[in-house]
N, C-alpha and C positions, 0 to 999 in steps of 0.2 A: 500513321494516325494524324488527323488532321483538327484543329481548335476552331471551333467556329462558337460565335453568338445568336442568340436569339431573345426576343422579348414574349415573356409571358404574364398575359393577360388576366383578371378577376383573382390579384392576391389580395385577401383579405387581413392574412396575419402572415407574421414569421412562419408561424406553424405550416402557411400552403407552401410556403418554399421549402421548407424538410420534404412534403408529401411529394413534392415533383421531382425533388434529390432522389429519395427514399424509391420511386416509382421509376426512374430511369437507370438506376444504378446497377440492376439486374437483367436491365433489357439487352440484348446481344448485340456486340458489334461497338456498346457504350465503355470507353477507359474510365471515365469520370464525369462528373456531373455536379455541378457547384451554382447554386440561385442566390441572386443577394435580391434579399426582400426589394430594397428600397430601391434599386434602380430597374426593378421586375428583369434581371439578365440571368438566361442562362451559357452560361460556361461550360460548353460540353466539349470532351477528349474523347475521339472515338471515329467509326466509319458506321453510320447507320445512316439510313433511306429516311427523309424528313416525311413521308407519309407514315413510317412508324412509329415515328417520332410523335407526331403532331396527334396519330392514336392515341398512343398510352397518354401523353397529355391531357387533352381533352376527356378521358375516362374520368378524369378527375376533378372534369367541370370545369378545366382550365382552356386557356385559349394560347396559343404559338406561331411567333410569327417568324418567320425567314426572312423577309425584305426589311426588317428593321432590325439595327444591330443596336438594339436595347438603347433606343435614346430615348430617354425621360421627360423629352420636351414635348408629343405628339400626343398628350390625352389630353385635348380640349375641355373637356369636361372636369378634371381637375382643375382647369385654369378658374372655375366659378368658387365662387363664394357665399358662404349665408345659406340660406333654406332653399331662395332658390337655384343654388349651386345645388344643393343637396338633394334638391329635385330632380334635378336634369340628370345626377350622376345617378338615381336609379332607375331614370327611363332606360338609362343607354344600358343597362344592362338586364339579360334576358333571363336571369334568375331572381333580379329585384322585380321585375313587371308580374313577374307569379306572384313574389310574396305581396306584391301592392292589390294584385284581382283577390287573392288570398284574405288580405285585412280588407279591403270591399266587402266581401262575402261575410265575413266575420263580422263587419257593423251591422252587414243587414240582418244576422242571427240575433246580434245583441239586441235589436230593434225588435226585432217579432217575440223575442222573450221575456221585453220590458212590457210591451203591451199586450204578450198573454191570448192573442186572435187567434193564432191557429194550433194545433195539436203540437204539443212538447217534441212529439218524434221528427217532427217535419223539421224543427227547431235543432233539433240536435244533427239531421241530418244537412243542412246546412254548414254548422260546425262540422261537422266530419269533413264534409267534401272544401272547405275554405282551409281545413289542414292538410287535405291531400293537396290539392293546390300550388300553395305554398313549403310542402316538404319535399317535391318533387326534385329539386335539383341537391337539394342536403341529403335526402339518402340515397341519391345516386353518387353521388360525392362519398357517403361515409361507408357504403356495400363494393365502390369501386376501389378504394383505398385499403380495404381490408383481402377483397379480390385480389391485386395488381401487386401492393407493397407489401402486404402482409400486416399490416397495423393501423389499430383501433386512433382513429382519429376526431374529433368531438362533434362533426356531422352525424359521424353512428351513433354516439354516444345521446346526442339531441334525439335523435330518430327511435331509438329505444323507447327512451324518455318518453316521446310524445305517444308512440305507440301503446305504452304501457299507462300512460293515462288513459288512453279510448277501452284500455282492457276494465280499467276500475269505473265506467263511464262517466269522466269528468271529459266530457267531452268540450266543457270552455276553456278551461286550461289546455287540453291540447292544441287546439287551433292558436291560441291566444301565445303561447310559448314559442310554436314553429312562426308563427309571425314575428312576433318578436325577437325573436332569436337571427332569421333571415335579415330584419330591416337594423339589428344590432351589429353583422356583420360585414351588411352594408357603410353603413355609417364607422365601422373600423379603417374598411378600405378608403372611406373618403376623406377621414381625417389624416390617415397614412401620403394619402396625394398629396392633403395641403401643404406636409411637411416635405415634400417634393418639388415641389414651389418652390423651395429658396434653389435648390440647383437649377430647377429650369428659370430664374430670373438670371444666373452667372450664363447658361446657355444661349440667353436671351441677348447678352452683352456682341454675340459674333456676329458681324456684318455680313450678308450674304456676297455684297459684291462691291467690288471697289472701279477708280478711277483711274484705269492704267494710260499711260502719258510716252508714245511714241513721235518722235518728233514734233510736228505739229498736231499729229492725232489723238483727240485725248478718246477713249472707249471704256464703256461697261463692260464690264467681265467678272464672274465668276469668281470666288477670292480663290476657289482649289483651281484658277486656270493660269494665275499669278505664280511665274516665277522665279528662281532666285537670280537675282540682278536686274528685275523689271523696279520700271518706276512709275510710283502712282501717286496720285494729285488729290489731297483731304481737306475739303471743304470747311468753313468755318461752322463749327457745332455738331458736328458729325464725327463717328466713332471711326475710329484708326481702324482698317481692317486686315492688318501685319504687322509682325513686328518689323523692326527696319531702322533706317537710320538719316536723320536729317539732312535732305541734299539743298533746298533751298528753304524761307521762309523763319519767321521768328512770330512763335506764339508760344501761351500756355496753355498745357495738356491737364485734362483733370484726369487724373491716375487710381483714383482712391478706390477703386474695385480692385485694383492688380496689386496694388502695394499699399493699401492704406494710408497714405498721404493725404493731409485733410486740405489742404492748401495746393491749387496748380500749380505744377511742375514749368518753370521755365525754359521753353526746346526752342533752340535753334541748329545752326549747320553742326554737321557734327555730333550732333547730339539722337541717340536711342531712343527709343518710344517704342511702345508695347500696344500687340493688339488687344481691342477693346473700352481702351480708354478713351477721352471726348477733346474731340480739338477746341480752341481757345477762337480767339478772335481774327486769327489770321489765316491765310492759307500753305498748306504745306505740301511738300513734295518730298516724297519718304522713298530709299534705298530699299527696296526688298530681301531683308535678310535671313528669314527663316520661311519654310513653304506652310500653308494653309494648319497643315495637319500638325504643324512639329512647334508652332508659335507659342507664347509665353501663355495664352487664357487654354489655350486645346489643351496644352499637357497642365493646367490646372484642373480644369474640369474633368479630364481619363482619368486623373490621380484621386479626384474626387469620387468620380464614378465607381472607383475599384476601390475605395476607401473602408464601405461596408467591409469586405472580404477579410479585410485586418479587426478581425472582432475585440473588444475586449474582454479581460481575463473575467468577467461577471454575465458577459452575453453566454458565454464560451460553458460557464458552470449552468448557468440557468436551460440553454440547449439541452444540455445532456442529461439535467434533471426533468424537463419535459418529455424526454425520448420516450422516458418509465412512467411517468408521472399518470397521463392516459390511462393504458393499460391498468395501469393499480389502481385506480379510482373505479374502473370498471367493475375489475375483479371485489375492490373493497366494499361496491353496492350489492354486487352480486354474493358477496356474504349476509350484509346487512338486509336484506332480502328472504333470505332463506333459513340461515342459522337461530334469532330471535326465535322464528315461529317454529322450528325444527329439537333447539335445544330447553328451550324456555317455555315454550308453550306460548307465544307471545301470538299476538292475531298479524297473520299475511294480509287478510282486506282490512279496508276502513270501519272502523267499527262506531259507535254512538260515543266510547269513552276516545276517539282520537283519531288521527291517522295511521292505518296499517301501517308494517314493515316495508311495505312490497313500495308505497306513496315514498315513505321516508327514502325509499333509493332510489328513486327515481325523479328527487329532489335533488342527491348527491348527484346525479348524470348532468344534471341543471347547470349546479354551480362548479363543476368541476373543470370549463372550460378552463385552458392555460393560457388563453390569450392574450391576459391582463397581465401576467408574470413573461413571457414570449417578447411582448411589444416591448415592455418599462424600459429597456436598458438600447435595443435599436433606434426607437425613435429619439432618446435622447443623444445619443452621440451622432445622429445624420444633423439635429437640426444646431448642436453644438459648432460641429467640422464646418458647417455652410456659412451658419455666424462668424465663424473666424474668417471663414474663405473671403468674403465679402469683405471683410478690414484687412486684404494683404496678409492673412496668415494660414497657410496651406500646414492641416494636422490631417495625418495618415492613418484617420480611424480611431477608433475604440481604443485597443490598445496604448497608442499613445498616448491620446486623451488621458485613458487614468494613470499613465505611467509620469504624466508631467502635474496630473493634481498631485500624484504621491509625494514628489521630489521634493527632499528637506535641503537637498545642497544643491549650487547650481554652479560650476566650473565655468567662469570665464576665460576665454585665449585672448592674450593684450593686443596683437597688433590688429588689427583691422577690422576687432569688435569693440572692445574700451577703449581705442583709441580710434584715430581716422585713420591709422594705416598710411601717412603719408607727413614724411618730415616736414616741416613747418620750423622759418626764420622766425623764432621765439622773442630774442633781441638782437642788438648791436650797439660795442661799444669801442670807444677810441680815447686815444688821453685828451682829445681835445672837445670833445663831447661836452653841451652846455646844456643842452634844451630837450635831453630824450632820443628815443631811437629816431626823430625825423629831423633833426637837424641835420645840417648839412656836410659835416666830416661822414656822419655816417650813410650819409646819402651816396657820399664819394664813397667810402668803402665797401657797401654793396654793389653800386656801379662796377670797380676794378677788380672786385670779384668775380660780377658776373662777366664778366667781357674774354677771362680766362675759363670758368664755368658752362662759357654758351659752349663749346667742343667736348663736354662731357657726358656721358649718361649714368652720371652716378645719382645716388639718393637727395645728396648733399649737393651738387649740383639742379638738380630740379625744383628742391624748395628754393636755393637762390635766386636760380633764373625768373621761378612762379615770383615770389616777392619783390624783385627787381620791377617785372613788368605790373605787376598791382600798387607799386608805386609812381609808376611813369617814368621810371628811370631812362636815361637813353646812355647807351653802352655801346664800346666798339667790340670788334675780334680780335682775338690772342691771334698770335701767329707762333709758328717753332712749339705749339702744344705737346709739353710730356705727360704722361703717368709716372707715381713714383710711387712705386708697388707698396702700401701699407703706412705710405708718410701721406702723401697728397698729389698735386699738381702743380707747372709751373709751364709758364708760356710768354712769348715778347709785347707788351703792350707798349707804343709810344716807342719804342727803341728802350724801352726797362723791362729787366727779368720779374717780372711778377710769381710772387711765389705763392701756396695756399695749401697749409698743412694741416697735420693733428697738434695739440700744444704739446706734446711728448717732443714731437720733430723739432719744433720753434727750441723750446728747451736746450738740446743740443747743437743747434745750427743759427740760430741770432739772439742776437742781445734785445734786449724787451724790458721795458720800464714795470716794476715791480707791481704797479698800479695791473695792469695788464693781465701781469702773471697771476696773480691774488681775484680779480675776478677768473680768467678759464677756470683756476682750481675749484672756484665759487660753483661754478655753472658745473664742470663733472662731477662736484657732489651733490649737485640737487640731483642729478639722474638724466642732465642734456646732454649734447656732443658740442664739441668744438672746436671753432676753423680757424684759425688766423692765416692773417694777410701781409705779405710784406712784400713792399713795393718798389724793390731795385736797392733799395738806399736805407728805409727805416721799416719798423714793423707798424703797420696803420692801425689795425685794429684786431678785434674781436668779433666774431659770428658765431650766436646760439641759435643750432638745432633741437628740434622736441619734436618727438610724435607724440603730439597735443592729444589728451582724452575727447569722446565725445561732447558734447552739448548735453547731451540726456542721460550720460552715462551714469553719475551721482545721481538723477532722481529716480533712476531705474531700477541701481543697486538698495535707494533707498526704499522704494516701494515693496522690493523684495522682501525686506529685512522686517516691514511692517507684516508683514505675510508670514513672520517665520521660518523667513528660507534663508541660510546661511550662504555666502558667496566666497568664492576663492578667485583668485586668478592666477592663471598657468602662460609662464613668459619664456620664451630662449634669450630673453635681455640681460643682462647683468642682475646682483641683486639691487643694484643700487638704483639702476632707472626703475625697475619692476617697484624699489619701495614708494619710489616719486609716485609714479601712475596710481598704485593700491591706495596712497594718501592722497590725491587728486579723486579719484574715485569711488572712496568709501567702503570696498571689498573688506570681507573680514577678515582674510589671510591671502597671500601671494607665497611663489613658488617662483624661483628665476633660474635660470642660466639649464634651463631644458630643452632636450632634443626632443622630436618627435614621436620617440618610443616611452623616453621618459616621461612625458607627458600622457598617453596608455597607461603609465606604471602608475603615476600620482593620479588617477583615475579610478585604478581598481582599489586605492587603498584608501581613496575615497567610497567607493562602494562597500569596502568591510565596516567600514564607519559606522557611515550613514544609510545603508540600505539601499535605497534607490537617490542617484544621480544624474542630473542634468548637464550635458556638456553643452555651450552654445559657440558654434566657430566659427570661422566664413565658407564653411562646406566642403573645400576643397584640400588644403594645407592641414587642415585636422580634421581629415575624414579616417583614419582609424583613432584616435579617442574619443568620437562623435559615437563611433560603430562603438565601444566600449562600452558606453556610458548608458543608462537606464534609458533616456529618453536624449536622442541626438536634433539640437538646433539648430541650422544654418540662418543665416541672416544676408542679406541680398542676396534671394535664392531667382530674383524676377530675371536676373541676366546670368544666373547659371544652371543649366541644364542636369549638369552633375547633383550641383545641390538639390534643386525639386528629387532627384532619383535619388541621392543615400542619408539623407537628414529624415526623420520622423515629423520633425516641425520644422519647417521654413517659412522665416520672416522672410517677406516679396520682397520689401522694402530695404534700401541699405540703412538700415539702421537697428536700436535695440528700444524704440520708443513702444511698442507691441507687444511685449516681452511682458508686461506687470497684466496687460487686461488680460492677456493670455493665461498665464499661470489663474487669473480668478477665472477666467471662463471654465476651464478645466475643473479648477474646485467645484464649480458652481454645478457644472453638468454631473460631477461623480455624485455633491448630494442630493439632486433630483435624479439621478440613479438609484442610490439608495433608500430614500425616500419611495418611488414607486415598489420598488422590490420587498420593503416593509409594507407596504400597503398592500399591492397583491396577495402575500403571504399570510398578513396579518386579515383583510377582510374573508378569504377562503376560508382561514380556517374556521372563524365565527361562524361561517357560513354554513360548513359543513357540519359543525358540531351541533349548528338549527336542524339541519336536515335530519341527522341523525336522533335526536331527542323528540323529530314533531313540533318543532316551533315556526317550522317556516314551509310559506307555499311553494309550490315552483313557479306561479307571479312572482309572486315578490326574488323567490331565486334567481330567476332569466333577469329581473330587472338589474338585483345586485351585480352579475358578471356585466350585464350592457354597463353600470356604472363605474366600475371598476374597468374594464379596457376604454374606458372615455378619460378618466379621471384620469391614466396613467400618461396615454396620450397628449392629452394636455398640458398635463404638466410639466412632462419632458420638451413639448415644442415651445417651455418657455427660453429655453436656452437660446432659440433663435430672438429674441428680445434683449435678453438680460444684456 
């Protein structure tokens, strides 16, 4: 069995994506068959001959391509705007130019019956043939899909309709309906592009070809002809077109498509860069670290692309309710129809005191389309997931989406979310200390630290060495360097044994001025670590380590809290640092001294709590309580590959400054979710309960449903603003 894609053409609603599921699923040689509206792909498992394919397709009025693997960037005609966008997107297609000679034919009827010149019949006969016209590609669409799938779909359901007004000879509402009805579901499809637009502007962000740089040769090429380990040369003002990694050059990169950073990134040697972002003012010459296809914007945009697929739990109900919905509306006219005048004696035609039974159901065929109810909950979680994507926050669809508006709790992991994740020289003190940590005993004490610390790679060694050199320290090399398994370090500096412990070690191994002692105990009970130093002869000083909280951390946790959402943090630190950080931070409760699994456990019992939980981690280290948790976070997912693939929501950005507009974007699209799904529900039924009593035309019907899938539409692509 082999997987392949395909792009299929002239979807108007969700609903043509069931008809092409629904229409392939029984054709032979087909395993499975899966359309997501929004990026028109089909997913097909199976060994079928793509001329039978592109058959049964096109039965259904649809179009299929094989040379295109469903990219969403290639409909020109989406890319317009305004009416006359809206113009052009019905020339290019060839069941809108019917219904356009269609409503032609129909003014010129309206014309000859306002001025009354020629015979009524010619008049009508007009009307008739401007609805055959114009219904020409709808009931081939709605007689093929009853043929092929075996289900009533709301082209029949129109086609009835229209048909069964030519029977009562309302012959203007016929025509007038199948127009309408045609250039209604026109204008579905072109509103559904616009909301397509925002993925094809992230599409838009890939350079076709870059600046590859061999020796003296520098050449254009292709970015998929770019390998790994080529180097290529990025122009001032021009988009990176790899990721990679600074080999020459110092500029700033504007990053804020990939990670939401509203301020240029400073890159020089050494330093990572992402494709798609825009170089700064200098020129650069970038290590090629990932190929064309596997780079940080590609695997944004496939995750995007297959985003749809992951529906959420209201798409998912509303689908299944539509499956029946058709069908019973059919059947429930085709009572109302018959039964009145059968049981009741009630009139089948039109009569002088009203509209027949036969009108009244044929009104319900009208407004029974599910389009409005279909679109409400798609549109709004494509144009939600893009808004984020575009501010650095990559959500995996629908699902997510409302699993992270639900979330009353939101589990933080300490180290390298609340905190930086990287020990940081806090302070330093000495008994001789006059003027703060930069005077100059303490200057020495960090020096003679570091000078034994350059030969390490411990945690507490790297924040030294970093501090050391961020103050301009100049330092020699220890020589004779030991380890001293679970005490410290100790090495020859000058011809002195320099020594650098825990204050447990000092304790039992030198004598130390009480001054000394009374601060370390100070400093491990606030929640730091601590080093001392003794230098051949006396004990010099004191060194405070902290894994410093974030910058944003506090107004993150506090935005949260304004939102209703309770925070915990979940630590393997002692209880005592965990308390530092949680009172640094603002958390409503912490949890310390947990393992990996334990962290799982304080998870799911958060879940019997609170229902639905949020865990946010760094993707990796807490990828099973991420996978636990209702709706799994990772944060700096831009350089982790794993994170974009098992977190639901990934912050691009190493940070958790995203995290608050996030959680409202989320609220914000579930209640224009909401809100559409009352509305469709709520104007249908009105609607139908007119049709049924004789209060409403099938005008004013057709109009209602065109208002109702415009309205829903709209509303939902406010998400891409909010």
């Amino acid at each position: 069995m082999t997987t392949r894609e395909f792009k299929i053409g002239k979807m108007d609603c969700p609903g043509c994506a069931h008809e092409v599921e629904s229409a392939l699923a029984n054709l032979e040689g087909v395993r499975s068959a899966r359309v997501d509206y929004f990026t028109n792909t089909l997913h097909l498992i199976g060994d079928v001959d793509f001329e039978r394919l592109r058959q049964r397709v096109e039965a259904l009025d649809k179009t299929v391509d094989h040379d295109s693997a469903a990219n969403p960037g290639t409909d020109d005609a989406a890319r317009l705007s305004g009416v006359v966008g809206f113009w052009d997107y019905l020339r290019g297609r060839p069941d809108s130019r019917l219904a356009i000679a269609g409503g032609a034919l129909l003014l010129a009827a309206i014309a000859l019956d306002i001025s009354q010149l020629p015979q009524p019949e010619i008049t009508n006969l007009i009307y008739i043939l401007a609805m055959l016209v114009a219904i020409k590609p709808i009931a081939l669409s709605g007689f093929n899909a009853l043929r092929v799938s075996r289900e009533f779909n709301i082209n029949l359901l129109m086609t009835i309709a229209a048909l069964g007004a030519l029977a009562l000879g309302e012959f203007l509402e016929a025509a007038t309906v199948i127009f309408l009805f045609a250039i209604g579901e026109a204008l579905e499809g072109y509103t559904a592009d616009r909301a397509r637009d925002s993925l094809r502007s992230l599409i838009a962000l890939k350079p076709a070809t870059a600046l590859r740089v061999h020796g003296d040769l520098v050449e254009e090429v292709p970015v998929e002809a770019l390998k790994l380990g080529d180097r290529i040369r990025v122009l001032p003002g021009e988009r990176i077109p790899m990721d990679g990694t600074v080999l020459a050059g110092l500029s700033a990169v504007d990053q804020a498509h990939i990670t939401g950073e509203s301020l240029p990134a400073p890159k020089a040697s050494g330093d990572d860069v992402f494709a798609g972002s825009i170089n700064g003012e200098a020129t650069l010459e970038i290590h090629v670290s990932r190929l064309s296809a596997d780079n940080t914007l590609s695997r944004i945009i496939e995750l995007l692309r297959t985003a749809q697929s992951r529906r959420a739990p209201s798409q998912r109900l509303i689908d299944r309710f539509a499956h029946v919905y058709t069908p019973a509306v059919a059947l429930t006219a085709l009572a109302v129809a018959f039964l009145p005048p059968v049981v009741f004696g009630g009139s089948f035609w039109d009569s002088p005191e009203g509209p027949g039974w036969l009108y009244r159901a044929l009104a319900m065929l009208v407004i029974a389309c599910p389009c409005a109810l279909v679109i409400s909950t798609p549109v709004t979680v494509i144009s939600a997931v893009t808004a984020a994507a575009r501010r650095g926050v990559l959500i995996k669809g629908g699902a997510a989406l409302e699993a992270l508006a639900g979330a009353k709790m939101i589990a933080f992991d300490k180290t390298g979310t609340l905190t930086r994740g990287q020990l940081q020289v806090a302070d330093t003190y000495t008994d001789d200390c006059a003027d703060g940590p930069d005077c100059e005993p303490c200057a020495d004490l960090l020096a003679l630290a570091a000078s034994v610390e350059a030969q390490s790679r411990h945690p507490f060694a790297e924040a030294i060495l970093r501090t050391a050199k961020e103050r301009g320290l100049s330092y020699g090399s220890a020589s004779a360097v030991e380890t001293m398994t679970g005490h410290g370090l100790r090495g020859e500096v000058a011809g002195k044994r320099v020594t650098i412990g825990s204050h447990r070690y000092f304790d039992a191994e030198f004598d130390h001025t009480a001054h000394l002692c009374d601060v370390a105990a100070r400093i491990e009970a606030g929640g730091q670590s601590v080093v001392m130093v003794h230098d051949g002869d006396n004990v010099r000083g004191v060194i405070a380590l902290a894994d410093a909280p974030r910058e944003e951390s506090r107004a993150v946790v506090a935005a949260l809290g304004d939102m209703d959402i309770h925070s915990v943090m979940l630590s393997g630190d002692n209880n005592t640092v965990a308390a530092s950080i949680a009172e640094q931070t603002g958390v409503d409760h912490f949890l310390g001294e947990l393992l990996p699994q334990d962290k799982v456990m304080a998870v799911e019992k958060l879940l019997v709590k609170h229902g639905q939980v949020a865990m946010v981690g760094d993707g990796i280290n807490d990828t099973p309580a991420l996978a636990r948790a209702t709706v799994g976070i990772a944060m700096g997912g831009a350089g982790s590959a794993q994170a974009m693939e098992t977190a639901d929501v990934v912050l691009l950005a190493d940070g958790l400054a995203q995290l608050p507009a996030t959680v409202r974007r989320a609220c914000f699209a579930r209640r224009l979710i909401r809100q559409n799904i009352a509305l469709s529900f709520g104007l249908k039924a009105v609607f139908l309960l007119l049709a049924v009593t004789g209060n409403v035309s099938m005008l004013v019907a057709v109009f209602a449903d065109m208002g109702m899938s415009l309205a829903v539409t709209l509303n939902g692509m406010r998400a891409l603003k909010k």
